[in-house]
N, C-alpha and C positions, 0 to 999 in steps of 0.2 A: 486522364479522364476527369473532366468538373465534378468534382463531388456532390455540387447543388442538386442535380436531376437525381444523383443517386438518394441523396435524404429524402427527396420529394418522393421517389418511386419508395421507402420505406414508409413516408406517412399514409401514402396512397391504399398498401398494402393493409396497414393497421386498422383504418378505415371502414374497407371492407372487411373485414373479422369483423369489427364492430356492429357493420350495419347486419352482418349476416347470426350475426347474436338476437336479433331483432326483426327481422322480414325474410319471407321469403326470399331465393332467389331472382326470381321473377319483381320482386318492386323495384319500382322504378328509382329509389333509393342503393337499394344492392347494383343496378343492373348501371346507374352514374359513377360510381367508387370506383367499378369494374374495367369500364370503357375507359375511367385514367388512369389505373394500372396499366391497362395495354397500351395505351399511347405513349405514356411515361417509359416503358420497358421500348417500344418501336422505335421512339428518339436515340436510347441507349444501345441496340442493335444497330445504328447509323455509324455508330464507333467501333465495335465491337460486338463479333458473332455470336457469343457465350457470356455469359454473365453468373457469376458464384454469389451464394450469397449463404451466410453458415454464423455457427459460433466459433469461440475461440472464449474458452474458461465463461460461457456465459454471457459473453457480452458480443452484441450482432455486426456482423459487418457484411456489407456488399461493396463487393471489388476491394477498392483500396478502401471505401470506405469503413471505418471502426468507429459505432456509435458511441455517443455520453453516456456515461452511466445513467444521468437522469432525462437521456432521451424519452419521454412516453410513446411516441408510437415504437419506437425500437424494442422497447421493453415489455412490448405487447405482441409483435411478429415474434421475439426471441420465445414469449412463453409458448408460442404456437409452433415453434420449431420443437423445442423442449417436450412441447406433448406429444409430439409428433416421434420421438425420438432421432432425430434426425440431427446430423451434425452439420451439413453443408449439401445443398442443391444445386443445381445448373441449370438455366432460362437456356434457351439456344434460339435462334433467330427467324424460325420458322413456327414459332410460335401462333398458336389460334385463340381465339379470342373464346370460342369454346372448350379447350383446353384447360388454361388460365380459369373458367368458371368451374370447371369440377374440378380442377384442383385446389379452388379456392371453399371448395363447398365439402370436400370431405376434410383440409384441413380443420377448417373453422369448426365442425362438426363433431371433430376426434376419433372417425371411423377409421382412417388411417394412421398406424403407428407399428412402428419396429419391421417388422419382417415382410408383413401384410402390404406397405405401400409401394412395392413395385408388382403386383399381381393387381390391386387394385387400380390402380397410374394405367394396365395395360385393358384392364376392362372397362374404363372409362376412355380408353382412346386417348391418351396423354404421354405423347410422346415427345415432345420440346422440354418436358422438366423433368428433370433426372436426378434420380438421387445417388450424390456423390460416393457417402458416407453416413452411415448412421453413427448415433453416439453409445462411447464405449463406457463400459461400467470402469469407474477410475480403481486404478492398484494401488496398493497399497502406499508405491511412491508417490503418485499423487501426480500433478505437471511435471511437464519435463525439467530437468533439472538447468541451471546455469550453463556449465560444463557442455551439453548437450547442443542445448544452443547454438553454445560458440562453437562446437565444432561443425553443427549443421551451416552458420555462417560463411565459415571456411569453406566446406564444400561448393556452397552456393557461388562466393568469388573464384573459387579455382573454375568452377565451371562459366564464368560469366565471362574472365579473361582466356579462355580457351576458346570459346566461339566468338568472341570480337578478333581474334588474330587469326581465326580459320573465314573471316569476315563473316559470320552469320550472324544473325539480330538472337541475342539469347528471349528465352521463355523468362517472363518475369513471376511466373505462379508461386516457385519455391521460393522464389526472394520476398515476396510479399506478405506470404506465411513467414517467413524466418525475421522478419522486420517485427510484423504481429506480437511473433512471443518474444523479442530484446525488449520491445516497449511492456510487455507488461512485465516483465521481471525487473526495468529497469523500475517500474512505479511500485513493485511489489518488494523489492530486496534491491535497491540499489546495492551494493558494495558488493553484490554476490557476483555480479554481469562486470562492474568498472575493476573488480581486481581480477578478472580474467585476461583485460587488456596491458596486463603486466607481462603477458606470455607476448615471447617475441621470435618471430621464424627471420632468421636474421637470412638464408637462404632464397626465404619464398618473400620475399620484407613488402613488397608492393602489395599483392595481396590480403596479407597479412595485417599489415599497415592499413589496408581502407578497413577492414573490420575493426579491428581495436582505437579509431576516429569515430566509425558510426558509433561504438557503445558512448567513447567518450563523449559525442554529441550527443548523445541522447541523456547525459549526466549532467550536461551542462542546459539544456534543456529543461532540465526537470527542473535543478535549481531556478531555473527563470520561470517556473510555472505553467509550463506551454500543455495545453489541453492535449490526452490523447492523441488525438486525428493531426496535430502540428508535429508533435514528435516522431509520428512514424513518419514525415514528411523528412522531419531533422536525418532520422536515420538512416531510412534508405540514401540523402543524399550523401551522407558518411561515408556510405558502401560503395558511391559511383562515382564519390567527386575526383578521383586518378585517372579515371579509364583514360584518359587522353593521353598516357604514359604511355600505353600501350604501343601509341605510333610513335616513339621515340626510341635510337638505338640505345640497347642495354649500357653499351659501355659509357653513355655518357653517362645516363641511371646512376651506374654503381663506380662510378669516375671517384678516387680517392683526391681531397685537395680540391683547390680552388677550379671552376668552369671557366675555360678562354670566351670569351663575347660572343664566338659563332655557337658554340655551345651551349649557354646562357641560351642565345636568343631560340634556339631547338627547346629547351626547358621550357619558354613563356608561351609555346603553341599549345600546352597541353590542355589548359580551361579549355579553348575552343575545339579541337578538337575531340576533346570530351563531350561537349556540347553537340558536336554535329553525328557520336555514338547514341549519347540518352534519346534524342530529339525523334532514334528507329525503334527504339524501343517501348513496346505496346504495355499505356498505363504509364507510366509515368507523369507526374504531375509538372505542371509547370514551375510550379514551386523549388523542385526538385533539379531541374535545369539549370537556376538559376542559380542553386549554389553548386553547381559544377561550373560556370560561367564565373560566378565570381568570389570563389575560396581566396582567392590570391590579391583581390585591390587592396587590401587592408582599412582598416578603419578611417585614416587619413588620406587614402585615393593613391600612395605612393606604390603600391603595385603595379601588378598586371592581369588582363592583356590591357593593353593601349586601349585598343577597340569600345572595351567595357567602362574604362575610366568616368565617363558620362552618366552611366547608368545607377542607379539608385538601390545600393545594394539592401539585399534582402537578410530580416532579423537573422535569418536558419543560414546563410551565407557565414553572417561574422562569427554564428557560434559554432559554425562547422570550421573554421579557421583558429578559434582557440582549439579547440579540439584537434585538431594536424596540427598544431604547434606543440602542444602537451606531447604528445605520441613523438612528434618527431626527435622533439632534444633527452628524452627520457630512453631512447632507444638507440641499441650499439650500432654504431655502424664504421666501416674501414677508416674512416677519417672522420670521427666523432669519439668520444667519450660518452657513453650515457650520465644525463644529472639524475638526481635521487628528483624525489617528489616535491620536498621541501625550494629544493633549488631551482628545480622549472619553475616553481609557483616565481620565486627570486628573482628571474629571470626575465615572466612574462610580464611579468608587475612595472620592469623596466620599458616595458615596450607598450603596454597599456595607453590610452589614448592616439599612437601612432599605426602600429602595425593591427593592434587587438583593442576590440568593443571594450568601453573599459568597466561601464556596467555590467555586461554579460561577465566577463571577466570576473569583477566582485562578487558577483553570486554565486559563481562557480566555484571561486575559490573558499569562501566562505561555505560551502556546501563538503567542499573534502575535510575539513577540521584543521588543526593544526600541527597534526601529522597526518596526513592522508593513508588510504589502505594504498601500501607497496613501500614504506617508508618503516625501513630496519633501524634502530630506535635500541641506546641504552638505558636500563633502570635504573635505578639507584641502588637496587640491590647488584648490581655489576653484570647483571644479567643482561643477553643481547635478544635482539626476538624481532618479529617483524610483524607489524602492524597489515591486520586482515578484516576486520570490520572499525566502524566509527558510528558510534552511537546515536541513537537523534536526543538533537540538543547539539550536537560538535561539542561537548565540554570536554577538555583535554585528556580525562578520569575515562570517559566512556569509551573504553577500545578493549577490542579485542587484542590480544598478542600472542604468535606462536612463539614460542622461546625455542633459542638455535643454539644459544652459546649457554653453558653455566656461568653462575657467578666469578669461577676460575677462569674465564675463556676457553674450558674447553667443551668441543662440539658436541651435542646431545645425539646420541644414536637414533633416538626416535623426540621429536618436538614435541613440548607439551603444548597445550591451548589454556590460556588463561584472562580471567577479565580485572582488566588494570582496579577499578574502582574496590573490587574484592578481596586482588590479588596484597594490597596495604605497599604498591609501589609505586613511586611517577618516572615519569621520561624525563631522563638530563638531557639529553642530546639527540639528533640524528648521528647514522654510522653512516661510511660511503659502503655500501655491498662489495666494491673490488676491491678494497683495503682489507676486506675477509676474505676474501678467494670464495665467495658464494654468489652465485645467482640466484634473485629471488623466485623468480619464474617456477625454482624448483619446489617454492613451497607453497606452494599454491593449488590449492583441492580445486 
C-alpha cells in the first residue's frame, strides 16, 4: 500500500480535531475536514477492507505507515488516541460517513476513554471502528525486551515459510508488528537487536538466516541514516528477501561443496520467485519487492537474475545484500568455516565496489567499531572475553566485554561483565571462537 494517502488520511484526521476544538459539528468548516476523511479512508478501502491505525511506544502509525517523530499532525491524532486510552483501532470498509462524525466528535471531546468506549461506539451506532486494544499501564519491565523480539521474529518466519509451502498467502499483521519493534530498538539500543544475530539455528539456517539479515539490515540502515518509515521498509525486506528458496529442492539448499551449473542455475530463480511470493502478499510495499528482486545483481550488475540486470537497483536492495553477505560468511555451515567479525569486515572490504555498495559498506562498517559486538578479543591483562556492546563514538576504549577465560586461560564458571575504558585494559588482538572450543552464541543474553 502507497503510504502517501495514508499520511494524507493522518493530516485529514488531525484537522478535524482541530477544527472540532473550534466549531460546532455542524460548520461547514468541521463538516469539509470530515467529508476528506472519508473519501480519504474510501480510496484506502479500494485496497484493503480493514485498516489499523494505533501506537507503538508513542509514536502513530496506520498500516505500515510509522510516523516522524516531528510529524504534527501525527503527533496531534497520537495525543487523541493517548486521551482516549486506546492503543490501536480498526476502520472496516462499511464504514458511514455518520459514524466517522460521532466518532470523531466524542474523540475530539474526551468523553470517550478506557472502558466507556465500546458502550459509547454502540450508543452512537458506530460500528465500522472498533477498538482493537486499549493501552496497558507499562510493568515494571518496561518494552519488550531484545531477546523477545527476536524470538517473536522467529515465530513470525517459521510461520510465513509454513504457509508459503502449504501455498497459502501468509497474514502480514504479526510481521508488521514485529518489524515495528526491531526498528525501534534498533534506533533505541542498536547492539542489543545486532548481537542477537550472533545466535545461529544452523538446523532451521533459512529461516533463521532471513531474521538475523533483516536486523543486520536494519544496522546497516541506521548507519546510513534512513528515517524510520525506510528502515522498516530495509527490514521487512531482510525478512522476505529468501522466500524464493522455498521453491528450491533442500538438497541443493544444504548441498556441501561446490553447485554443478544445473544446480547453480535452480539457485538464481530464487529472486524471482520470491518476487512472484511478496507480490500475494497483502501490504507489502513496492519497495520491499524490489529488494527481494534484486538482493543478488550486486553493486556492479555481475549478479543475478539476468532478467533484473537492466533494472536500477534500489538503496534498501544493496544494503540488504551487505547485510546476507555479513550473516552468510560469519555463519557455520557443512561446507564453510564461520569468519569472526573482524574478518568478514576483511573480506567484504575486498569485494566493496564490485559485489557490495561501497559507501553503504563504509558506514556500516564504521558503525560496528573496530571490534564489533560478537568479536572474542584478548587483553593485555591475558584475559579473553567477548565483545557485547560498542560504545557511541566507536573509540576502541568504549566496549563492553564479557570475560570467558582468566588471565591463566582457564575458563570462568560464571563470566564477569566489564567496561574496557574502566576496566585499565585494551585489546591486543582478535581470538578465532573454534581455536577455544567456544561458541559465542552461548554468551549471549
Amino acid at each position: 500500500m502507497n503510504i502517501d494517502p495514508l499520511r494524507q488520511a493522518i493530516q485529514a484526521l488531525s484537522g478535524t480535531f482541530k477544527s472540532l476544538q473550534l466549531y460546532p459539528a455542524k460548520h461547514p468548516a468541521v463538516e469539509k475536514q470530515i467529508g476528506l476523511v472519508q473519501l480519504l479512508l474510501q480510496r484506502l478501502f479500494a485496497d484493503k477492507p480493514s485498516l489499523k491505525l494505533g501506537l507503538v511506544e508513542g509514536v502513530l502509525y496506520f498500516e505500515e505507515y510509522l510516523a516522524e517523530e516531528k510529524h504534527v499532525a501525527a503527533t496531534e491524532v497520537a495525543r487523541v488516541l493517548e486521551s482516549m486510552g486506546v492503543e490501536a483501532l480498526e476502520f472496516t470498509a462499511g464504514l458511514q460517513e455518520h459514524e466517522l462524525l460521532s466518532f470523531l466528535e466524542l474523540a475530539a471531546s474526551g468523553q470517550a476513554k478506557g472502558a466507556r468506549i465500546a458502550s459509547l461506539f454502540e450508543k452512537q451506532g458506530i460500528r465500522n471502528i472498533r477498538i482493537l486494544s486499549l493501552r496497558k499501564k507499562k510493568t515494571e519491565e518496561g518494552t519488550r525486551s531484545a531477546r523477545t523480539v527476536y524470538n517473536q521474529a522467529l515465530k513470525v518466519m517459521d510461520d510465513i515459510f509454513r504457509d508459503v509451502r502449504l501455498g497459502i498467502i501468509p497474514s502480514m499483521t504479526e510481521t508488521f508488528e514485529v518489524i515495528r519493534e526491531m526498528t525501534r530498538i534498533t534506533l533505541d539500543e542498536p547492539h542489543s537487536l545486532f548481537a542477537l544475530s550472533l545466535l545461529k539455528d544452523y538446523d532451521q539456517y533459512t529461516f533463521t538466516h532471513s531474521v538475523n539479515v533483516s536486523i543486520i539490515a536494519l544496522a546497516v540502515g541506521r548507519a546510513c541514516e534512513l528515517p524510520p518509515e525506510r528502515l522498516r521498509q530495509l527490514g521487512l525486506g531482510g525478512l522476505l528477501h529468501d522466500l524464493g528458496k522455498l521453491e528450491i529442492d533442500l538438497s541443493i539448499i544444504a548441498k556441501p561443496g561446490r553447485l554443478s551449473p544445473e544446480e547453480l542455475s535452480e539457485i538464481r530463480k530464487h529472486p524471482l520467485t520470491g518476487v512472484a511470493i511478496v507480490q500475494r502478499m497483502e501490504g507489502v510495499p513496492e519497495e520491499v519487492v524490489e529488494i527481494v528482486r534484486c538482493h543478488h545483481l550486486h553493486f556492479d550488475r555481475s549478479g543475478y537474475p539476468l532478467e533484473a540486470l537492466e533494472r536500477r537497483s534500489t538503496p534498501l536492495a544493496d544494503m540488504v545484500a551487505i547485510a546476507d553477505t555479513y550473516d552468510a560468511i560469519t555463519t557455520l555451515r557443512v561446507y564453510q568455516r564461520p569468519m569472526t567479525p573482524r574478518r568478514a569486515i576483511e573480506r567484504m572490504r575486498q569485494i566493496s565496489g564490485s559485489h557490495l555498495h561501497p559507501e553503504y559498506l563504509q558506514k556500516f562498517i564504521a558503525s560496528l567499531g573496530e571490534y564489533p559486538v560478537g568479536s572474542l578479543v584478548r587483553l593485555t591483562t591475558n584475559e579473553i572475553g567477548l565483545v557485547t556492546r560498542v560504545g557511541s563514538g566507536h573509540s576502541p576504549q568504549a566496549l563492553e566485554i564479557k570475560l570467558i577465560f582468566d588471565a591463566k586461560g582457564r575458563r570462568l564458571s560464571r563470566p564477569g561483565l566489564v567496561h574496557l575504558m574502566e576496566y585499565g585494559a585494551e585489546i591486543v588482538s582478535e581470538v578465532d571462537p573454534l581455536s577455544k572450543g567456544i561458541d559465542v552464541a552461548d554468551f549471549i543474553d
